[in-house]
gemmi code that builds the backbone of each chain (N, CA, C; Angstrom):
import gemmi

chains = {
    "A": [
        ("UNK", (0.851, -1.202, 0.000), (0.000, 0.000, 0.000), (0.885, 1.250, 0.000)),
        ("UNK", (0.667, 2.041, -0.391), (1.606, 3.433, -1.048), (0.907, 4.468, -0.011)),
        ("UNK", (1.979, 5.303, 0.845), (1.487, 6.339, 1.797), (0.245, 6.696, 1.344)),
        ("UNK", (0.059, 7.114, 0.084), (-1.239, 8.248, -0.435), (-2.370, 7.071, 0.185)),
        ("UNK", (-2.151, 5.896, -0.056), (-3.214, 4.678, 0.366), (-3.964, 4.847, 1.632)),
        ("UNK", (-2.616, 4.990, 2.292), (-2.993, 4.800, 3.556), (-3.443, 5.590, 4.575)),
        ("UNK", (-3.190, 7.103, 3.936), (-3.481, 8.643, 4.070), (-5.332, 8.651, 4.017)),
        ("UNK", (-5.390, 8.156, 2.670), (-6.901, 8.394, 1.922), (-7.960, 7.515, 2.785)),
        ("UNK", (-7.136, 6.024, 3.335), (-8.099, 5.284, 3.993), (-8.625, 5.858, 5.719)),
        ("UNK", (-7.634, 6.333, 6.290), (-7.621, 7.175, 7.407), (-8.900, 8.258, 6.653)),
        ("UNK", (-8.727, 9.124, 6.380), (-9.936, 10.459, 5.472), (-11.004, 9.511, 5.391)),
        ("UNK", (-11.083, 8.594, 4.866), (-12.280, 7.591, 3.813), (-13.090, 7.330, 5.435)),
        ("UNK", (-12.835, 6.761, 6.551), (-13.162, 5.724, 7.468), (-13.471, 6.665, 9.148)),
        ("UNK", (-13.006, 8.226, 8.959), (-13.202, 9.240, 9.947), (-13.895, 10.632, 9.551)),
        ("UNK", (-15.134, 10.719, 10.128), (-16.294, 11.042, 9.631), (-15.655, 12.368, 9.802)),
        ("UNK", (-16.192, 13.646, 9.141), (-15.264, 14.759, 9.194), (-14.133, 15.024, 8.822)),
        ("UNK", (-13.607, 13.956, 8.475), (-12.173, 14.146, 8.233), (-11.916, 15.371, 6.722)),
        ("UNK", (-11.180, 15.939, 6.635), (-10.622, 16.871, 5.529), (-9.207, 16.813, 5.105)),
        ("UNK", (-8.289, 16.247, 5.511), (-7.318, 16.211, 5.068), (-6.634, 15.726, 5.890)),
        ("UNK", (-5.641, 14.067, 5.447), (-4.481, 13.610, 5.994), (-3.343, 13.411, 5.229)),
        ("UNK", (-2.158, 13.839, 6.271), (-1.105, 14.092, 5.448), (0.591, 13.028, 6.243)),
        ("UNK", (1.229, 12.737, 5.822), (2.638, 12.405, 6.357), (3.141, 13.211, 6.193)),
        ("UNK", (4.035, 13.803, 7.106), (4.941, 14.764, 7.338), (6.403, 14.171, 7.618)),
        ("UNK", (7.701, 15.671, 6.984), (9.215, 15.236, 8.416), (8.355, 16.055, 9.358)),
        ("UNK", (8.877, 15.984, 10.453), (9.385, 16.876, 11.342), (9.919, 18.023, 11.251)),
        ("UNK", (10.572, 18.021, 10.321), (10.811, 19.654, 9.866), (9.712, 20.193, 8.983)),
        ("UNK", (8.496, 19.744, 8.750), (7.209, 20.112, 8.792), (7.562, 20.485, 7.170)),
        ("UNK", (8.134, 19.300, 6.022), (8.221, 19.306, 5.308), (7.055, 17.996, 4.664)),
        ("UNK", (6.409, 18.281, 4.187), (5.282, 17.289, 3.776), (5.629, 16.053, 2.527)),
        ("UNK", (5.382, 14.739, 3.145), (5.581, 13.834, 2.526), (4.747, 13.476, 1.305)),
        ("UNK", (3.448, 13.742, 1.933), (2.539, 12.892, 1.236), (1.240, 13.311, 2.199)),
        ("UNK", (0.074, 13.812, 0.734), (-1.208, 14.516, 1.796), (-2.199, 14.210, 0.898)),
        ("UNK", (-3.339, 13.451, 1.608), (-4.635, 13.012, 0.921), (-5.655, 14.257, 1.472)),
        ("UNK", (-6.434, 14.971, 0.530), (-7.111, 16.329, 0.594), (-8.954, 15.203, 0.475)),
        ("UNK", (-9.648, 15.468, 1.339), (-10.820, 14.610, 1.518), (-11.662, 15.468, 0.950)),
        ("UNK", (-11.778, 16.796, 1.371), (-12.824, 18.106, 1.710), (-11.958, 18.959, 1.811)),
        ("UNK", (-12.881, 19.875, 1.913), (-13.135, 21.163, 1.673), (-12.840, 21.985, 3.470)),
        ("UNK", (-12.233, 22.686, 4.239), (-12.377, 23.177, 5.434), (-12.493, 24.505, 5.287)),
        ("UNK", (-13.794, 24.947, 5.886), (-14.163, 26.188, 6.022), (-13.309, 27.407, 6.075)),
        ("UNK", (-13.022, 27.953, 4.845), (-11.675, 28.889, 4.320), (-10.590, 28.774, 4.876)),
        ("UNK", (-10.128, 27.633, 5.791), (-8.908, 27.564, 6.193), (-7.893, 26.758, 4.790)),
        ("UNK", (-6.723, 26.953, 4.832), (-5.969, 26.848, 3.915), (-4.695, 25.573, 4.892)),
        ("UNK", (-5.379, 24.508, 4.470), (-5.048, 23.399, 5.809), (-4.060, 23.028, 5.377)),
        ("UNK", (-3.255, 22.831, 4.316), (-1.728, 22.380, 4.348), (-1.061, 23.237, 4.623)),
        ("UNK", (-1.042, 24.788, 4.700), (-0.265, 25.455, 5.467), (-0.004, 25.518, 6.396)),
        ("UNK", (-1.891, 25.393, 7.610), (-2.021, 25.400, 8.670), (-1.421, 24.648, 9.273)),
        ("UNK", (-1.105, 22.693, 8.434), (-0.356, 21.613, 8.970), (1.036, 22.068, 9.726)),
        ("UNK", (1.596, 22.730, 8.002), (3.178, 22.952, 8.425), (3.844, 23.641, 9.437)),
        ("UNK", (2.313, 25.024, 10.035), (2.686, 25.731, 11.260), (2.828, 24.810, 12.038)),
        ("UNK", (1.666, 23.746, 12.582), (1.653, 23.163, 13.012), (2.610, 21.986, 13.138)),
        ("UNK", (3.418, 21.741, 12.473), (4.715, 21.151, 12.654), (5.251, 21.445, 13.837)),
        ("UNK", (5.643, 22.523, 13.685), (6.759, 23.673, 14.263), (5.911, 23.309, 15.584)),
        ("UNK", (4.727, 23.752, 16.273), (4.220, 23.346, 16.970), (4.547, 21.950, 17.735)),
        ("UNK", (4.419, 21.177, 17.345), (4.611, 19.620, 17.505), (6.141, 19.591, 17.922)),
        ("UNK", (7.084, 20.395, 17.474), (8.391, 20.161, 17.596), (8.678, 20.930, 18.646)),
        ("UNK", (7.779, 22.408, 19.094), (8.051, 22.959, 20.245), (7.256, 21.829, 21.774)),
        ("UNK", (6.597, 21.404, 21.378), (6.206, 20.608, 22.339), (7.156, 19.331, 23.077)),
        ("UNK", (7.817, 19.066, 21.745), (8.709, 17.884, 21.768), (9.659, 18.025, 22.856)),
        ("UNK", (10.478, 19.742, 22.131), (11.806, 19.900, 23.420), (11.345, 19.924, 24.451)),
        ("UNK", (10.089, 20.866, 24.723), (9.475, 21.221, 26.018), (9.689, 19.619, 27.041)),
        ("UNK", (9.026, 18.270, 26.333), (8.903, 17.314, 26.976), (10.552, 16.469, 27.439)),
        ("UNK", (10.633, 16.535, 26.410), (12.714, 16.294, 27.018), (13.260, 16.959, 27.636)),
        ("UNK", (12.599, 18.365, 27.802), (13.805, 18.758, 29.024), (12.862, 18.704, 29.781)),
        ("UNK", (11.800, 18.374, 30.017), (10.992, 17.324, 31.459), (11.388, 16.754, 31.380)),
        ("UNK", (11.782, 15.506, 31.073), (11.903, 13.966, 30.934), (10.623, 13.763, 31.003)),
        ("UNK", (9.682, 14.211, 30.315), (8.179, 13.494, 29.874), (8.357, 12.499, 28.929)),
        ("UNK", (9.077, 12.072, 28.587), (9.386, 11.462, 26.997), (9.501, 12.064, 25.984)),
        ("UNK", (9.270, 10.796, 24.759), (8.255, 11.465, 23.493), (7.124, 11.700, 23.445)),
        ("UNK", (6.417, 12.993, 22.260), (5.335, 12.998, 22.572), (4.971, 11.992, 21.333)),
        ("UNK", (3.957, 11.643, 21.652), (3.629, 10.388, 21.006), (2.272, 10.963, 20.177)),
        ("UNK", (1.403, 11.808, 20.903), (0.157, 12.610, 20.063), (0.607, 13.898, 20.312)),
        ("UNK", (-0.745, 14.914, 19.720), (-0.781, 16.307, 19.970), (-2.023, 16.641, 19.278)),
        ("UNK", (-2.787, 17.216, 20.159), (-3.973, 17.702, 19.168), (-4.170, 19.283, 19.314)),
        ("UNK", (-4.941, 19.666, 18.124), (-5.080, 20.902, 18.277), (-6.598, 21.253, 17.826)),
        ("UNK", (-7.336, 21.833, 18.813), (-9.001, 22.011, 18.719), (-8.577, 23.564, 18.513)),
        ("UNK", (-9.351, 23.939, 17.132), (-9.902, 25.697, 16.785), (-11.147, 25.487, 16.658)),
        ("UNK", (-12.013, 26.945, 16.162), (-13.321, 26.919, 15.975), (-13.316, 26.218, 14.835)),
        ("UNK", (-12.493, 26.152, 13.920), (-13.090, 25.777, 12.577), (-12.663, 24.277, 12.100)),
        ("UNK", (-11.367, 23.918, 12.575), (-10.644, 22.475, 12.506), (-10.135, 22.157, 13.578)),
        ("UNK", (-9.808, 20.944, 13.908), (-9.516, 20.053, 14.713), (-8.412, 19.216, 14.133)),
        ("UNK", (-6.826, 18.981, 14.480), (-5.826, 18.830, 14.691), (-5.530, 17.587, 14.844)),
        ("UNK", (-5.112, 16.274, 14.456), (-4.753, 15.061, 15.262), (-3.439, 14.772, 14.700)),
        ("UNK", (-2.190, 14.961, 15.508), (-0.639, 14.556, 14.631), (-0.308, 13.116, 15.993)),
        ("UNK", (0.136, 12.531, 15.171), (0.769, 11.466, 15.930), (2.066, 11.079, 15.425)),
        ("UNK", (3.243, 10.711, 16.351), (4.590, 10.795, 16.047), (4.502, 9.170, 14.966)),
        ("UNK", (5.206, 8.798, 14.090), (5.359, 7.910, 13.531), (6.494, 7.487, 13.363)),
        ("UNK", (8.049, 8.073, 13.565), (9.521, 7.939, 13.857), (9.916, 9.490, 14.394)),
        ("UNK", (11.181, 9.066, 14.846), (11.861, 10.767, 15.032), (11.788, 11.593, 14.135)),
        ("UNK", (11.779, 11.197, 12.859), (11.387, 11.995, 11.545), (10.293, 12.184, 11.204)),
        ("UNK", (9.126, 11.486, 11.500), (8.077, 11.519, 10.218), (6.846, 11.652, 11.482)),
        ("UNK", (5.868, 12.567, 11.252), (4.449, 12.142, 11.755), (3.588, 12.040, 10.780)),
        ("UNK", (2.217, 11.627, 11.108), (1.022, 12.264, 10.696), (0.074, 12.623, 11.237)),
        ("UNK", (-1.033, 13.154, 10.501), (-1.389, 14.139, 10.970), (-3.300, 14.302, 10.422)),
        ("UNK", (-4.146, 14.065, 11.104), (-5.167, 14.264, 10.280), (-6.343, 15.870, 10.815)),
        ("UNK", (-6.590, 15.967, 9.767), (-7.672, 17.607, 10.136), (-8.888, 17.059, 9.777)),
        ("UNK", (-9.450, 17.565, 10.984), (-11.017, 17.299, 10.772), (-11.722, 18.551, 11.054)),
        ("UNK", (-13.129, 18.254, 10.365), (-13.993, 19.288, 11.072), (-14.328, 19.305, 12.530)),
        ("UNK", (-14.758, 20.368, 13.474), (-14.800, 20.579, 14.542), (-15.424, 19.174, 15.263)),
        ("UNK", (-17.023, 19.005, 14.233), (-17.572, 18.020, 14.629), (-17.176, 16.752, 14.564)),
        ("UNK", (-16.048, 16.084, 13.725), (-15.803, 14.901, 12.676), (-15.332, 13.906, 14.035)),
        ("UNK", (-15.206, 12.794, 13.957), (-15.205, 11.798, 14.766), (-13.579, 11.773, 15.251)),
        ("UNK", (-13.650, 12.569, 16.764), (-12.461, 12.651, 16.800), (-11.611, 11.056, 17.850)),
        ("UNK", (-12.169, 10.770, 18.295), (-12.092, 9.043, 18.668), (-11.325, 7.993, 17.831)),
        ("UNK", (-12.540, 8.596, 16.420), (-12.157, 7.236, 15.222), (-10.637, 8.130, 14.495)),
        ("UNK", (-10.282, 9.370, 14.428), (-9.475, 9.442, 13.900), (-8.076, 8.971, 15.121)),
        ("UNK", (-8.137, 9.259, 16.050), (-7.282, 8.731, 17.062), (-6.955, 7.755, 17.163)),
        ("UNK", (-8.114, 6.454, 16.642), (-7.659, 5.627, 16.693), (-7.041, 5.003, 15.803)),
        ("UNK", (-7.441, 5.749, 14.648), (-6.967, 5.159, 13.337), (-5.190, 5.377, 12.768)),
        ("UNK", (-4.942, 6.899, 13.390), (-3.865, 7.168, 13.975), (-2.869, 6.277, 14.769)),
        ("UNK", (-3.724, 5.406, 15.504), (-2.654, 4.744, 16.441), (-2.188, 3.237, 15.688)),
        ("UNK", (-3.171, 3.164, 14.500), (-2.749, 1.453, 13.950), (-2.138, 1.830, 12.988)),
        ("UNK", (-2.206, 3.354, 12.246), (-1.697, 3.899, 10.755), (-0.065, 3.630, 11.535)),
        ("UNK", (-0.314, 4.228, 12.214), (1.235, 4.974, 12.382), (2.199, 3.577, 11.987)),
        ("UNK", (1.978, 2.615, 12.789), (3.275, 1.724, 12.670), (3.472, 1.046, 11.233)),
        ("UNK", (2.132, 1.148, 10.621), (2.229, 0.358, 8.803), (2.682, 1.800, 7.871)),
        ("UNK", (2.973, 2.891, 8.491), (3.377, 3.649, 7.628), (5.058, 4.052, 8.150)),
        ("UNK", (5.251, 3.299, 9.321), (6.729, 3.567, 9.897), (7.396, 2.577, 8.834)),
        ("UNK", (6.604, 1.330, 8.847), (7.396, 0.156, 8.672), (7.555, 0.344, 6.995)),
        ("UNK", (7.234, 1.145, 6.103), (7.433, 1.567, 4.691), (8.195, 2.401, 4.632)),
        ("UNK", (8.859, 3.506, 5.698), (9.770, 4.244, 5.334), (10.785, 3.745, 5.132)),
    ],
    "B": [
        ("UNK", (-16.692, 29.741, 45.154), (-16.071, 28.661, 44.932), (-15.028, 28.805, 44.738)),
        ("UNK", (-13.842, 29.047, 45.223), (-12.333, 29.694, 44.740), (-11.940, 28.516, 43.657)),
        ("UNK", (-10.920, 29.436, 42.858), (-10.043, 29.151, 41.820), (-9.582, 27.487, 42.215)),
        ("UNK", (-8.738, 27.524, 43.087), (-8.419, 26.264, 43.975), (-9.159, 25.017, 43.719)),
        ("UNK", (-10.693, 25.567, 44.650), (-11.211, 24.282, 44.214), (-11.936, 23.742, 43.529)),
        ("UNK", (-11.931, 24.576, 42.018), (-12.609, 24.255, 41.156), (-11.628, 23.446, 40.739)),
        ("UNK", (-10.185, 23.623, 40.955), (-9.109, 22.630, 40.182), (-9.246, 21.856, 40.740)),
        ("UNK", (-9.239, 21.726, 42.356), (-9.102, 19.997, 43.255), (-10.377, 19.224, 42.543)),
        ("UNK", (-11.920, 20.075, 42.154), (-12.651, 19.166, 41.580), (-12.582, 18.275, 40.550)),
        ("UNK", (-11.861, 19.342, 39.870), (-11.462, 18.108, 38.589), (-10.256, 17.455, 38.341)),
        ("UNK", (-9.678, 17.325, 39.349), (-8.568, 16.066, 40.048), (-8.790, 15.267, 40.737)),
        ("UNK", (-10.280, 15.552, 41.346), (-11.175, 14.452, 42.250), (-11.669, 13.941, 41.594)),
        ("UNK", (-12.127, 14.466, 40.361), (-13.171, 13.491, 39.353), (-12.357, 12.682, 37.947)),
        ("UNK", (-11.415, 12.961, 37.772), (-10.332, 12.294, 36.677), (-9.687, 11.666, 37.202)),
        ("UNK", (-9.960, 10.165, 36.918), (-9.105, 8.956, 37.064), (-7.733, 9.239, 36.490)),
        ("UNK", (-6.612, 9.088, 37.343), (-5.049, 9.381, 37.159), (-4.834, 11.145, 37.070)),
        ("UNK", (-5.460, 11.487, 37.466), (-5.254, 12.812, 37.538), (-4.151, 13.405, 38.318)),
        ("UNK", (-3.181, 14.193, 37.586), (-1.636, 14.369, 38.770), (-1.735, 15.734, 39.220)),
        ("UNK", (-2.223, 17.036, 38.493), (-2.423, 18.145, 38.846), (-3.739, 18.831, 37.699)),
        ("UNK", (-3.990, 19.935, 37.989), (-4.883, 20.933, 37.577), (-4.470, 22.295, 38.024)),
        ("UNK", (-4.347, 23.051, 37.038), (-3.813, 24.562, 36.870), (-4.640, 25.778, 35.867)),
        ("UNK", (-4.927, 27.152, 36.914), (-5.103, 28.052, 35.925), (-4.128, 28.983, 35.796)),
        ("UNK", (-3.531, 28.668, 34.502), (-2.560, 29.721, 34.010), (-2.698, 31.020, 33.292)),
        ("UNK", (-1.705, 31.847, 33.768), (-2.257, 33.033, 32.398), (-1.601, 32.454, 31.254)),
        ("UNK", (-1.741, 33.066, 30.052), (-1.275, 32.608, 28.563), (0.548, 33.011, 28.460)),
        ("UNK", (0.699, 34.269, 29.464), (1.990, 34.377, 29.502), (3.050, 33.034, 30.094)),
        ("UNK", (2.118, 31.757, 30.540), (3.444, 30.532, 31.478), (2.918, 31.316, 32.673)),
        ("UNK", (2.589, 32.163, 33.073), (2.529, 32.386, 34.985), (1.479, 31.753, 35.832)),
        ("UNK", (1.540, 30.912, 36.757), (0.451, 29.897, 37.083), (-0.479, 30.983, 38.052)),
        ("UNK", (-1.334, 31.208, 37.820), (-2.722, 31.867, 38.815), (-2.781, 30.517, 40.091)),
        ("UNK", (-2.895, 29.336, 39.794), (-3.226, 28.463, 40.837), (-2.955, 27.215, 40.571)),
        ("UNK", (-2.732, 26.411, 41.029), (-2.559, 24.777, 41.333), (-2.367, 23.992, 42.083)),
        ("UNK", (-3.366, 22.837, 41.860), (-4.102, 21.619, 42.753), (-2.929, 20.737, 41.879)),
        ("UNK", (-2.534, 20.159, 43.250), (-1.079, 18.854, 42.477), (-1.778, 17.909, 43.182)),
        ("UNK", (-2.493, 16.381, 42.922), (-3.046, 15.329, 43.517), (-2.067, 14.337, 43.674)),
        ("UNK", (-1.051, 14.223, 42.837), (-0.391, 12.881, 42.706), (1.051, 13.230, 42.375)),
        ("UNK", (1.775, 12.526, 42.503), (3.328, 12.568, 41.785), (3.428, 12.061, 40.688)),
        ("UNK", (3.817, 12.611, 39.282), (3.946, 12.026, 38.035), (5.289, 11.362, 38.026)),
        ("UNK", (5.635, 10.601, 37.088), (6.592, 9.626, 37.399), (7.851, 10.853, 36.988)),
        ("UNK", (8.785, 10.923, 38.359), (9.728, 11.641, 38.014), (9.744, 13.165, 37.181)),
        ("UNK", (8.554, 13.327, 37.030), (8.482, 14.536, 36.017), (7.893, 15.853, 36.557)),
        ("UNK", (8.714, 16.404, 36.433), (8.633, 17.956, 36.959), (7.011, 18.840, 36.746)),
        ("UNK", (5.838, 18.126, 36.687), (4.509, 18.606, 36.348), (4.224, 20.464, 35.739)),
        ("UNK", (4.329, 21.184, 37.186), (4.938, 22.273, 37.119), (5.252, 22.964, 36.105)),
        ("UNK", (7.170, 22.873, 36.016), (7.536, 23.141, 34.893), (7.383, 23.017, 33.483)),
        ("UNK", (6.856, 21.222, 33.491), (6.781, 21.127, 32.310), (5.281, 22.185, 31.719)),
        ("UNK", (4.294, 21.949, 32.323), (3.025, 23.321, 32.153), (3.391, 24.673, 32.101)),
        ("UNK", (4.734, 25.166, 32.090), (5.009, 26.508, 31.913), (5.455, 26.336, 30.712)),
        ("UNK", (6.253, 24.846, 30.551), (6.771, 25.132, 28.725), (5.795, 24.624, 27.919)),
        ("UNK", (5.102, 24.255, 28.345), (3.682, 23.869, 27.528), (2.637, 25.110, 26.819)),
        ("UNK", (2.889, 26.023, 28.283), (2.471, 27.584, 27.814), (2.762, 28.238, 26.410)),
        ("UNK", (4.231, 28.070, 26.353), (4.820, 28.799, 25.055), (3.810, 27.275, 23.771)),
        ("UNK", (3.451, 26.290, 23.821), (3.308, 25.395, 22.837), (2.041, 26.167, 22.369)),
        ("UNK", (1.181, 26.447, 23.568), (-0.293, 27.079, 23.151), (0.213, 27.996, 22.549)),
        ("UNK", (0.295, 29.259, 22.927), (1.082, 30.537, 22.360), (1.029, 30.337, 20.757)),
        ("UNK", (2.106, 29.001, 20.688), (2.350, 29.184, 19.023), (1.529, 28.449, 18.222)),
        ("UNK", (0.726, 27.440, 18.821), (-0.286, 26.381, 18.451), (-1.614, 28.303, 18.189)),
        ("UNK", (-2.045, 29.070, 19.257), (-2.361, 30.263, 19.123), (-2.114, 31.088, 17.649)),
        ("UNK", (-0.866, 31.498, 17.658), (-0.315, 32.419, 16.581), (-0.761, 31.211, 15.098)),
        ("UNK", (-0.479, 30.420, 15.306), (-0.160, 29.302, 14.057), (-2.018, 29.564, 13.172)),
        ("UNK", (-2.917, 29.182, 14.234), (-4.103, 29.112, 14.068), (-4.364, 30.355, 13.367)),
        ("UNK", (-4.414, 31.608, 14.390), (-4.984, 32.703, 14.072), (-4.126, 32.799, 12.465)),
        ("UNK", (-3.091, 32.823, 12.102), (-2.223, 33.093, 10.759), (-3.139, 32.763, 9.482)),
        ("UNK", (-3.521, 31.861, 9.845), (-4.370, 30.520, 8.871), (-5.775, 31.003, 9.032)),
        ("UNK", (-6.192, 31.598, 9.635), (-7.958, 32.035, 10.135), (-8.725, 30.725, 10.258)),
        ("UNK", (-7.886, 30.046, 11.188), (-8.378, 28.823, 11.570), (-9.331, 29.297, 13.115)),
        ("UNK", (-9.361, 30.072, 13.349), (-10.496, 30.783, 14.679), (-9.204, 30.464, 16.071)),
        ("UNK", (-9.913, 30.801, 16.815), (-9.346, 30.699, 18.560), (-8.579, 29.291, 18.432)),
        ("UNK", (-7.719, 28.990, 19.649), (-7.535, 27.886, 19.832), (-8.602, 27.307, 21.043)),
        ("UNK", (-9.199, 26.830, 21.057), (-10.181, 26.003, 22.426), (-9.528, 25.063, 23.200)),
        ("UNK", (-8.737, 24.064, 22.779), (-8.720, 23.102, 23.515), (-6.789, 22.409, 22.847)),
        ("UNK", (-6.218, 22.319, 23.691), (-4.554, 21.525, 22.659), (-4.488, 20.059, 23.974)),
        ("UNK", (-4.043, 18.958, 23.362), (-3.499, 17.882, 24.143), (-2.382, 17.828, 23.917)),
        ("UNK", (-1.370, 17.023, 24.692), (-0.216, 16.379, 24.404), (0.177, 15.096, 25.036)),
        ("UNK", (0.197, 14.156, 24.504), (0.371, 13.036, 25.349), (1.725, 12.762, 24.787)),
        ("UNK", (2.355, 12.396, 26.040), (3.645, 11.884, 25.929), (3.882, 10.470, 27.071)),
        ("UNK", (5.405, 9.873, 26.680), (5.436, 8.127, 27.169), (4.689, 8.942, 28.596)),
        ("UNK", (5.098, 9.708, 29.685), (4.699, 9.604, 31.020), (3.614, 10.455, 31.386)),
        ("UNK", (3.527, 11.357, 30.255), (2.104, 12.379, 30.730), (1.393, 12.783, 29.530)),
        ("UNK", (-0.211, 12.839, 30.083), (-0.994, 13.585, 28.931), (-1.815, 14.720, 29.901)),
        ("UNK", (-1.100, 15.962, 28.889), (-1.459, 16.637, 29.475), (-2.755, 17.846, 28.290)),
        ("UNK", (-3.995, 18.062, 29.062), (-5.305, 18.897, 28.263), (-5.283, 20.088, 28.883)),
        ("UNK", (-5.293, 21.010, 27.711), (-5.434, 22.425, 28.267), (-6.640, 23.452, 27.183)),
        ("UNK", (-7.143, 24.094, 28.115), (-8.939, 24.191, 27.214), (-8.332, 26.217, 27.506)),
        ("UNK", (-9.136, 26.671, 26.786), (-8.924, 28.228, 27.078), (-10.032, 28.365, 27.698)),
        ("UNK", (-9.728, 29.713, 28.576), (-10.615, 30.028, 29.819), (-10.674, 31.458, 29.024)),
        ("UNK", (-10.204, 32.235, 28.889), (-10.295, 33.765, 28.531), (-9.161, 33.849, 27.451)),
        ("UNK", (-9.426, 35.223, 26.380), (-7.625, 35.164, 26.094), (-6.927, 35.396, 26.981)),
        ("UNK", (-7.235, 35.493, 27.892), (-5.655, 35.760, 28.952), (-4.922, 34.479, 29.841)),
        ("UNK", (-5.946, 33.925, 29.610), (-6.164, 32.708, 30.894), (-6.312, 31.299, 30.382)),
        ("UNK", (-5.619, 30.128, 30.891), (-6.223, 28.511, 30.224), (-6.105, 27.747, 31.500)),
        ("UNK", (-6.812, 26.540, 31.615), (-6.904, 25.490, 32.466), (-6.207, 24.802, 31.958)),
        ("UNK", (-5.141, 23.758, 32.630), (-5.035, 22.598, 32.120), (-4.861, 21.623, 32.968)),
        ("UNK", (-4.821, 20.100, 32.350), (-5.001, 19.112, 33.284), (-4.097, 18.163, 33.074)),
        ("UNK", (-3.331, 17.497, 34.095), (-2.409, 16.590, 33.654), (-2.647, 15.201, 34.290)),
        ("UNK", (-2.008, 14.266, 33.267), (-2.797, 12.810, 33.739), (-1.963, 11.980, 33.741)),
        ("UNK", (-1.592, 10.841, 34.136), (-1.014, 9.331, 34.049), (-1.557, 9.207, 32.426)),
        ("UNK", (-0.355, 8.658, 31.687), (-1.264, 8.308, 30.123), (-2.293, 7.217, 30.412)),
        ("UNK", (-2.268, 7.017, 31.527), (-3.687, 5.544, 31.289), (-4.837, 6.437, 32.285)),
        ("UNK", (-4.544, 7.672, 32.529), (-5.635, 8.590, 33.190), (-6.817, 8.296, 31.854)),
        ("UNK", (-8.293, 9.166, 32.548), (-9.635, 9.242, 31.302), (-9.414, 10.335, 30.793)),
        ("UNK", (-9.215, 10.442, 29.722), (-8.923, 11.933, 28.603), (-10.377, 12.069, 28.691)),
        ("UNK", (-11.239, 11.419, 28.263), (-12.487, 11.978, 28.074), (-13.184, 12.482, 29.034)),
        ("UNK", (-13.181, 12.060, 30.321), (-13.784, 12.642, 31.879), (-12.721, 14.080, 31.291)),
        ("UNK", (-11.395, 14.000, 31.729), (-10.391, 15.481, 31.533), (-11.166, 16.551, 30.710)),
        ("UNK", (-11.608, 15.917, 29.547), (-11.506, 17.149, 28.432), (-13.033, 17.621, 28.727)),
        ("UNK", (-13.963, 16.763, 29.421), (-15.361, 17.144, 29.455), (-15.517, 17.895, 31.195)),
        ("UNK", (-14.698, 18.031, 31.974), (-14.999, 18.160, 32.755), (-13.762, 19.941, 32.583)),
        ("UNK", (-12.744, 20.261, 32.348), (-12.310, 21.061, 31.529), (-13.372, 22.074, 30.620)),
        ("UNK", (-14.276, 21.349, 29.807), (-15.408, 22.208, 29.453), (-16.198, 22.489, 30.133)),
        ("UNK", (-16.894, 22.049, 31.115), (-17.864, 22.852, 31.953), (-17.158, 23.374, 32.953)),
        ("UNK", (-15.424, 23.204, 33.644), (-15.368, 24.225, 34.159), (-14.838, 25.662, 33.925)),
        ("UNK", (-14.169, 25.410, 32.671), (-13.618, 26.676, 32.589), (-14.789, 28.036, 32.000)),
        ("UNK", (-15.906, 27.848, 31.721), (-16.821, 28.811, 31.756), (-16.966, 29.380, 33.252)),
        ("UNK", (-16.763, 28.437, 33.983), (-17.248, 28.693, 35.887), (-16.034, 29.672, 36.113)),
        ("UNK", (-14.875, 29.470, 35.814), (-13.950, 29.592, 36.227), (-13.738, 31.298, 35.517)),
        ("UNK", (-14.173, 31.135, 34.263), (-14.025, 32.697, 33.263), (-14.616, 33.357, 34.068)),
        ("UNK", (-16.125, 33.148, 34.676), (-16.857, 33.907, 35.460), (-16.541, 34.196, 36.722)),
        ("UNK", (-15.423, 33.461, 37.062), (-14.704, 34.563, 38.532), (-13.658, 35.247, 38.136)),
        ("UNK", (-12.748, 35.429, 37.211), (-11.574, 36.329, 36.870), (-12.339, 37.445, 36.866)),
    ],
}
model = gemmi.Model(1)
for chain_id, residues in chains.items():
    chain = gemmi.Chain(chain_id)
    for i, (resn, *xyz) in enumerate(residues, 1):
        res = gemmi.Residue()
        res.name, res.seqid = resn, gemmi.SeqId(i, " ")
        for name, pos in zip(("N", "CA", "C"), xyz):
            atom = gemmi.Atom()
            atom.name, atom.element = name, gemmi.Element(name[0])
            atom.pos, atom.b_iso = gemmi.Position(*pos), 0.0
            res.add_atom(atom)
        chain.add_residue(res)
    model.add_chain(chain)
structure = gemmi.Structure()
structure.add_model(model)
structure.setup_entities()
């Protein structure tokens, strides 16, 4: 199965969903399945801020010794945020609408991640 | 109902619950209820550098006219920690054992931080 596959089936299977993408970490985009439409937000940009985000969280947790962060979500009025770490390099990341099933994308997140580690 | 113990409430009512804090948006803590010891991890501190994550998770959003930020998680190997906005000036957040209930956290986070806007 080819990232875009596995991107589109995550979108296809989480109600709300609008766009999932693989990312580096340097919030350089791998590979992004576009589902919908999000209310004038301009969501692959919004992702890549959101990188940067994800990576300020990261140091924050190492110099706790919290670990890795392993999720991160981000709730606005208009989208809803789900990145999950997938190696030191790579996350993903899915946007949903406010309402969209944020459970099923979490979870779908947590079985994606390792069949899309194990292809890099 | 002071600040206080609106936080001890929702450290009484969240399974694995380690602390509850209202912060201003600048990192400066207004108050905090600590219930438990997180494993080795500085709770505290790490919620002041968590501050700057909102901040830019904040700026990132507004850039994009993705609306307010409402609500950011972060779960990491030893903590997940939910933080909901109370005012722009002000956020709650809640920190948990990762096998704490995110969903009690994040719902109990929403009905209090309206209580809580209404005493600042």
């Amino acid at each position: 199965m080819s990232f875009r596959e596995h991107l589109e089936q995550v979108c296809r299977n989480v109600d709300g969903a609008v766009a999932c993408s693989l990312m580096g970490a340097d919030g350089i985009e791998v590979d992004t399945h576009v589902q919908a439409d999000a209310a004038n937000v301009d969501v692959k940009s919004l992702l890549v801020e959101y990188s940067a985000v994800l990576r300020s969280a990261r140091e924050a947790a190492e110099a706790h010794e919290a670990g890795g962060v392993a999720e991160i979500a981000i709730a606005t009025d208009k989208l809803l945020a789900v990145a999950r770490t997938v190696s030191p390099e790579y996350f993903m990341v899915v946007a949903l609408r406010p309402d969209g099933n944020y459970g099923k994308a979490r979870y779908l997140l947590r079985v994606t991640a390792p069949r899309l580690r194990s292809e890099l």
